[in-house]
Structure formats: C-alpha cells, structure tokens
N, C-alpha and C positions, 0 to 999 in steps of 0.2 A: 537531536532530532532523530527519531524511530521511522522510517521509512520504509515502505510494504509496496510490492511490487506485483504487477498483474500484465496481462496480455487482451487484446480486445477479444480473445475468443473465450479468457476468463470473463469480460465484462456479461459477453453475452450471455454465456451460459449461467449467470447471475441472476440476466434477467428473462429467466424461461426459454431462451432459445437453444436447439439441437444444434452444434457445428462440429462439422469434420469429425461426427461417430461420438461426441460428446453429449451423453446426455444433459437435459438440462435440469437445474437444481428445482427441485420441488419447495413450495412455497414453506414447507414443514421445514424443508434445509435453508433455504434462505431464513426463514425466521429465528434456528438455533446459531447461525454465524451471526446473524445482531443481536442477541441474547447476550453470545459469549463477547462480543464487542462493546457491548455497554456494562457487561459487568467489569471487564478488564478496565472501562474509563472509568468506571462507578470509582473502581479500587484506587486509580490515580489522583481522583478529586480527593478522597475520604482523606489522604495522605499525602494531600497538598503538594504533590509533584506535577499536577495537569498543568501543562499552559493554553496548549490550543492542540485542536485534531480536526482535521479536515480529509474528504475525500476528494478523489477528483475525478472529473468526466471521463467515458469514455476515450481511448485514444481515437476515434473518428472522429472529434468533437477537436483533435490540437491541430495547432499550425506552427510549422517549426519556423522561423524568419532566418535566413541567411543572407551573406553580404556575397555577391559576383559580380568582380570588376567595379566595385563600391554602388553598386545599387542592391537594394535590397529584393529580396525576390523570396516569396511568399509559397509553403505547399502545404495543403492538409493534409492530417494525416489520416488512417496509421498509416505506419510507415513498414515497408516491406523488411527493408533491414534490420528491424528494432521488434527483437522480439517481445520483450518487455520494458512496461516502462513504469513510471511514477505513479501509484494508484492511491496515495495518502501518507499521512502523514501525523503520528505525533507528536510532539512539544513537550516535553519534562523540564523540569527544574530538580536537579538532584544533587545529593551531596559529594558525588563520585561518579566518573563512567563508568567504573564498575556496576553501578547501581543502574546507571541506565540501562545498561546490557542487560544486568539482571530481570529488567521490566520488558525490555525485547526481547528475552527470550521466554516471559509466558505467553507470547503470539505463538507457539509451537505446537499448543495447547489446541487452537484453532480447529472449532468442527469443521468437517467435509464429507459428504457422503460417499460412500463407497467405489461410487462408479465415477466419483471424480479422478483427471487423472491430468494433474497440473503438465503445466507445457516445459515444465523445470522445475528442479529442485528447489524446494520454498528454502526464502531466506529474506530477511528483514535488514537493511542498514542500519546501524546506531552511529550519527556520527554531530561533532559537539560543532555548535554554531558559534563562528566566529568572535570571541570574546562573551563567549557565553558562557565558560568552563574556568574558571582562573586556573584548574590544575587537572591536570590528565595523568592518572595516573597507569 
C-alpha cells in the first residue's frame, strides 16, 4: 500500500481557499496535479499492478472514536495534534517491494505550484499489507 499524506490546510488550499499566507491552488494547478495523478494510475493499470486508489475527505470530515473508562467517546476532527494525516491511498500488486518503492517514488515527480509551500517535508509510505507480500525483500 503507497500512502500520501496531507494537512487540512493542504485540503483547503486544494480547494481554492487562502489559509494562514497560503495561497491557494489555481484551477490550471489543480488540473495539472490530476493530470499527473491519472497518468501515474494510467501507468499502473497498463502494467497490471493497480489494485485499488482511493482518496479520502477532508480531516474536518473524521472522527477519531476512543475508548475512556470502557465507554466510547466520539471527537471530530481535525485534530490540533495531528498535523498530517491519511489523504489516499494506493494498492499495487508487485513482484517485489522493491518495486513498489520504485512506483512510490514516481509520486516525487508531483506538480506544485510555486507558491506552494507544504506544512512538511513530502513523503509517501510504502508499506506491504499483511499477507499480501509472500517476500520482502
């Protein structure tokens, strides 16, 4: 699993809004980050390594559920602590994790316009799903 991480002040600035001196992404920029996002998925289908890719909402949009004193106790988020979190996800099927890495690392590749100025150092997970891998090498 290839996993991409964001900030909700990345979600905003995504979707046209200025936060905290951030400009926000012009629709010309937003349309070449789905451009470069579908040809990178194009590439995985073509080579039969896709399995699934999903993105996911906003961090305004979770609810973390924890357990105190065994009741469960509900908070939306985002969360003040959490500066980034979970923002998609994809699914390969490959011969190696080697390989997989090597498909997470053309996410590096990733347009941004200029005046973007992430909230951290980008970086992507690659990490193999539980009997998904017979060998890690």
């Amino acid at each position: 699993m290839i996993m991409l991480y964001g900030s909700q002040r990345d979600y905003d600035v995504l979707t046209g809004r200025a936060v905290d001196g951030r400009a926000a992404w012009t629709p010309e920029e937003i349309g070449a980050l789905h451009a470069f996002m579908e040809k990178w998925n194009d590439a995985l289908v073509e080579s039969g390594e896709f399995v699934d890719a999903q993105g996911l909402d906003t961090p305004v949009h979770t609810r973390r559920v924890r357990l105190r004193n065994g009741v469960p106790v509900v908070t939306d988020g985002p969360y003040a602590e959490t500066q980034e979190v979970l923002a998609g996800y994809t699914i390969v099927e490959c011969d190696s994790f080697d390989r997989a890495t090597e498909l997470a690392a053309r996410l590096a590749g990733t347009p941004h316009p200029e005046h973007a100025r992430p909230d951290s150092e980008w970086y992507v997970d690659v990490r193999p799903i539980h009997g998904g891998v017979d060998e890690i090498e």
